[in-house]
C-alpha positions in Angstrom: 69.4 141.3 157.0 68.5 142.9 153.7 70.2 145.6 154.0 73.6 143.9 155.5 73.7 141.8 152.5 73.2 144.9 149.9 75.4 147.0 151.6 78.4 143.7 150.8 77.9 144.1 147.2 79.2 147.3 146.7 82.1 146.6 148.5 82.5 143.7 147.4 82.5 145.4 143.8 85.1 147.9 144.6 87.8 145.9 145.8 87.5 143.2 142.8 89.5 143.9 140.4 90.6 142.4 136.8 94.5 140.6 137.2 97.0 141.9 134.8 96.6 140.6 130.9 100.5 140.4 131.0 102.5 139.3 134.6 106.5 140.7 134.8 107.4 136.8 134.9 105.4 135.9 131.6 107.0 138.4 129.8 110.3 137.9 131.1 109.9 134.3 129.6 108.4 135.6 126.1 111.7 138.0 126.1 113.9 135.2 127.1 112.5 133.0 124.6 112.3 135.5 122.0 116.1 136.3 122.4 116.9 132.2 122.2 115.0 132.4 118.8 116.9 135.3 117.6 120.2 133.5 118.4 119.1 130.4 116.9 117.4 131.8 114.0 121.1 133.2 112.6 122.4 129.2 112.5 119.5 128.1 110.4 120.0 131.3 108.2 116.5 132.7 109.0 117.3 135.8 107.9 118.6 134.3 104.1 115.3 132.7 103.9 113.2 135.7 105.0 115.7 138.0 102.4 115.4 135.6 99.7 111.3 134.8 100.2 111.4 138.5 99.9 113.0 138.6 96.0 110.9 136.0 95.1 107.6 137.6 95.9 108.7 141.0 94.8 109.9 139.0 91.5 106.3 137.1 90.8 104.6 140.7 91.4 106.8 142.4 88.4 109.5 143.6 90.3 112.8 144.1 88.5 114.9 141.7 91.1 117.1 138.6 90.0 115.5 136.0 92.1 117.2 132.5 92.6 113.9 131.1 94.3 111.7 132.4 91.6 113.9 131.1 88.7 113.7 127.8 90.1 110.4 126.8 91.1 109.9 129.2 87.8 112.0 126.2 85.9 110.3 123.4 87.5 106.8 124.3 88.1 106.2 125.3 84.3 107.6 121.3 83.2 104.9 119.5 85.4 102.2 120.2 83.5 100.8 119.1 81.2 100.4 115.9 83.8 101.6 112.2 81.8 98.1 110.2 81.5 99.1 107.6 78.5 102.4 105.3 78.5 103.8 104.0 75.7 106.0 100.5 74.8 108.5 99.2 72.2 106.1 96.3 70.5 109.5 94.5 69.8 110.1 94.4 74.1 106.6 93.2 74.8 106.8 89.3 75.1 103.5 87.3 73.7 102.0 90.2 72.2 99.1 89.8 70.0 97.9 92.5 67.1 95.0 91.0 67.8 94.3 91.5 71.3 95.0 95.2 72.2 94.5 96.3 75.9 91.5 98.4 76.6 91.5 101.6 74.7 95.2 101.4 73.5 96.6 100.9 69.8 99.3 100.8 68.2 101.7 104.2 66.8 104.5 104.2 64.3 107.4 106.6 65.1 110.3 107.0 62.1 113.2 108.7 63.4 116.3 109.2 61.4 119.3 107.5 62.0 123.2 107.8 60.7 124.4 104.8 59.1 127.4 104.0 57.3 127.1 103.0 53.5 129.3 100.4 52.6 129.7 101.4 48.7 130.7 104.9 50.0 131.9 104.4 53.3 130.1 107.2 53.9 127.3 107.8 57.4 124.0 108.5 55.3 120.4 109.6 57.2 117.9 107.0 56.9 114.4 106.5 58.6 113.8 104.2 61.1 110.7 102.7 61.8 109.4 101.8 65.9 106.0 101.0 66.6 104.4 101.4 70.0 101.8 100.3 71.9 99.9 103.4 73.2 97.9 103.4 76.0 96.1 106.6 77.0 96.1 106.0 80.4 98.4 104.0 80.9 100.3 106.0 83.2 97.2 107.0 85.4 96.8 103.4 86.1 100.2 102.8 86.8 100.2 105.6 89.7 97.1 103.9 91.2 98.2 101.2 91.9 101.6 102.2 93.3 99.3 104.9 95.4 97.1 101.3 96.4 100.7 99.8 97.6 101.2 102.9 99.4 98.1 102.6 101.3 98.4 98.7 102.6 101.9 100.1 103.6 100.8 102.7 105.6 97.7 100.4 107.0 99.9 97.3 107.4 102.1 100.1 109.7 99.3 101.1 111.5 97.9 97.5 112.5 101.3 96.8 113.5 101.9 100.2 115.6 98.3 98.6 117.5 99.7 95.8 118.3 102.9 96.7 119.4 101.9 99.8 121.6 99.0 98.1 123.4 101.4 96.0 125.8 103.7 99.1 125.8 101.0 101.3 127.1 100.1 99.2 129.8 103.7 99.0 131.0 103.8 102.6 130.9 101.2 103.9 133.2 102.1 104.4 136.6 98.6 103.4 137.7 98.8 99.9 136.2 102.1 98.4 135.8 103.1 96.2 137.6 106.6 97.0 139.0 108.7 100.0 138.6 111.0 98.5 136.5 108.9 97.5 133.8 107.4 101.1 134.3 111.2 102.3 133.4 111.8 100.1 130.8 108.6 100.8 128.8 109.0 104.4 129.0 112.6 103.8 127.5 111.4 101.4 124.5 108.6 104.1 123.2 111.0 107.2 123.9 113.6 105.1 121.7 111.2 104.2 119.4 110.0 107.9 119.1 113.4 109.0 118.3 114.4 107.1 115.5 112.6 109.1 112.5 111.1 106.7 109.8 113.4 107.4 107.2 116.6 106.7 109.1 115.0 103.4 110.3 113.9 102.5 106.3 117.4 103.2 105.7 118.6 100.1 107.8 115.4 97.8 107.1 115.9 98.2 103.3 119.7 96.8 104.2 118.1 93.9 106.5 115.1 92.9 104.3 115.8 94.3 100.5 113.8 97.0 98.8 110.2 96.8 99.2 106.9 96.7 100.9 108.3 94.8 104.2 110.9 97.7 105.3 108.1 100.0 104.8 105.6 98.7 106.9 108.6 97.9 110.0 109.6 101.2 109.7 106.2 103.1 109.9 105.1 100.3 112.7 108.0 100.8 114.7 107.9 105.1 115.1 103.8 104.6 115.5 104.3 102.3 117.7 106.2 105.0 120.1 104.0 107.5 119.0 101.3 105.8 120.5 102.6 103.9 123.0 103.4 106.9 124.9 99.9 108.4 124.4 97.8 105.8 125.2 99.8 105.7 128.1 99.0 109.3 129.3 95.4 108.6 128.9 95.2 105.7 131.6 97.1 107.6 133.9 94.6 110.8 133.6 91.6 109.0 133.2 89.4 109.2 136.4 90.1 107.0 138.9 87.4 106.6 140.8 85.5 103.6 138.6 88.8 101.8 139.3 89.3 102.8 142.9 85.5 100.8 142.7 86.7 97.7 140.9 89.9 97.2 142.8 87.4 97.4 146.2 85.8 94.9 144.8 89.0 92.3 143.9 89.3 93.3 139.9 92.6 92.8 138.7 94.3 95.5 136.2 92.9 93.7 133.3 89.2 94.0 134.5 90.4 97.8 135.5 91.8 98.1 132.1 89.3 96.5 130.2 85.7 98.1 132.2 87.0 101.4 133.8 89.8 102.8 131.7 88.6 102.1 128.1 85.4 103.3 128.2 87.0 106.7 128.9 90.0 106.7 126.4 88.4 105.1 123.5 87.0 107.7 121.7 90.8 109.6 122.0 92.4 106.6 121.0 90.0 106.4 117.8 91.5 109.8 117.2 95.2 108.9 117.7 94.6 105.6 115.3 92.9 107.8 112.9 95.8 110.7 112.8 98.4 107.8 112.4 97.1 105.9 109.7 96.9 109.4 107.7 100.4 110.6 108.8 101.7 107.1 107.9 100.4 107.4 104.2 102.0 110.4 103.8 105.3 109.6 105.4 105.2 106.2 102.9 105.8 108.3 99.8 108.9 109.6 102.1 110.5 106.8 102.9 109.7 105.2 99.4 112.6 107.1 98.1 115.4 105.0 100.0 113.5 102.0 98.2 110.9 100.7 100.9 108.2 100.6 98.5 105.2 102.7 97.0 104.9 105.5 95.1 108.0 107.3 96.7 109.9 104.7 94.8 108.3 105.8 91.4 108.7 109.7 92.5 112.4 109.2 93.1 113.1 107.0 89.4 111.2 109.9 87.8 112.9 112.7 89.5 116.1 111.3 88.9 115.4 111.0 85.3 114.1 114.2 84.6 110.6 112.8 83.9 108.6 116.0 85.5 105.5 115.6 83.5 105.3 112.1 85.1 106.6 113.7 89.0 103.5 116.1 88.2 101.5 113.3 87.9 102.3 111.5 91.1 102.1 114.1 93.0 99.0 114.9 92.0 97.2 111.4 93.1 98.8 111.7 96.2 97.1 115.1 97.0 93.9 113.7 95.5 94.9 110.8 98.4 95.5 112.5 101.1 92.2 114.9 100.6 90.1 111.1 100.3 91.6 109.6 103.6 91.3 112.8 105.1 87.5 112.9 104.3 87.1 109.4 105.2 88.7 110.0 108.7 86.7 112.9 109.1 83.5 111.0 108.4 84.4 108.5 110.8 85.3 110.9 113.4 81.9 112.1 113.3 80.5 109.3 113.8 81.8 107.4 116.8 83.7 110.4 118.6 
């Protein structure tokens, strides 16, 4: 019996043999889709970008090449910096102010400028000094920033609460293994592919018509892309999630709600902590976009800057966003951690 069994093994070992790293099909799929990228790539002027990329680098290193990349971000990148901390204010426009009562660590600057004016006697323009004083404060500006970055934030969590809410009873409706008739199978599968669709800008766009500029077309619009967003993945997690705890509670009379609530979340939560946590950080950072069409937070301020030249301010802002973005990022990771 020994020897029956020894003598298998090295046939066994001879006729095993490793399969192919790369099958005729796979790579007539890579070819195909290589070719489809090369077509496309000459409508979105891949090669101009590639060419142009090129210049620039070759520019930055020393190279003797007129770049129109590198003069650019070379004309903008320099006027960023220094960053604009302190903010300053006409005294004359301030209403109620009191010498005596100066805002924490701000005073008070006099700036003469001179001025044409026409002499009477001569009726001629003569240069004369005008005198403005300001209220300086030195970080003035800083504080500004925070607190549009602060508006920014409740956006972007008000978007996400909202999203929660909205994709729970869409999810439901959209797996197969609990909804409760095909149609309302169909018609939630439609509502969070047509909520998908509609990017959060082009949806700002019509809220800031319906509800003014602000806050409250900011949070619709975020709410109502995350609400596809996760509607459809919370959907796709109760349909893979295993099915035998709930082939258990149906034998047992449980309705979907008792399947829902004691054999499907159990499973899904910890991915749809995940999902919750990704949206909440990808609707921070799409509410400095869709500030700009006036829906409220700091993309509001970016725009007014930008638009008036004000770089050393756009430096700023974009500055506390990244410093933003890094602390949600941190605190999502920490939380990750600890329930996942």
């Amino acid at each position: 019996m020994t020897s029956a069994v020894s003598s298998s093994v090295p046939r066994a070992q001879k006729t095993w043999t490793y399969p192919p790293l790369i099958r005729p099909q796979t790579l007539l799929i890579a070819l195909a889709l290589l070719g489809f990228l090369l077509a496309t790539g000459r409508d979105v002027e891949m090669g101009r970008m590639v060419r142009m990329t090129g210049e620039a680098i070759w520019a930055t290193a020393g190279g003797k090449v007129d770049s129109q990349v590198a003069r650019g971000l070379g004309r903008i990148g320099p006027s960023l910096f220094p960053l604009q901390m302190s903010e300053r204010q006409e005294i004359s426009r301030i209403e109620g102010f009191d010498r005596s009562h100066l805002p924490w660590l701000s005073h008070l600057e006099v700036v003469e400028t001179p001025i044409q004016v026409l002499n009477p006697d001569t009726l001629r323009m003569e240069s004369r000094p005008e005198r403005v004083e300001y209220l300086v404060k030195p970080l003035g500006y800083l504080g500004h920033v925070a607190v549009k970055l602060w508006e920014t934030l409740e956006i972007a969590l008000w978007g996400t609460v909202l999203a929660i809410l909205l994709s729970a009873p869409l999810a439901f409706f959209s797996a197969a293994n609990l909804t409760p008739s095909r149609i309302a199978y169909v018609a939630a599968r439609g509502t969070v592919s047509f909520l998908r669709a509609i990017p959060e800008l082009v949806s700002a766009l019509f809220l800031v018509l319906a509800y003014g500029f602000g806050p409250i077309a900011g949070v619709l619009a975020l709410a109502l892309h995350a609400a596809g967003f996760l509607g459809k993945f919370y959907a796709e997690d109760i349909e893979n999630a295993d099915p035998k705890p709930q082939e258990a509670l149906v034998a047992i009379g449980a309705n979907r709600l008792k399947v829902l609530r004691f054999a499907i979340l159990p499973q899904v939560l910890p991915q749809y902590i995940a999902y919750t946590l990704y949206v909440l950080d990808r609707n921070f950072r799409m509410a400095t976009v869709i500030g700009l069409v006036g829906a409220g937070g700091i993309g509001q301020e970016l725009k007014g800057r930008f638009d008036m030249y004000n770089y050393h301010h756009v430096g700023t802002i974009l500055a506390g966003i990244f410093l933003a973005v890094f602390v949600i990022d941190q605190f999502a990771a920490r939380l990750r951690r600890r329930f996942l």
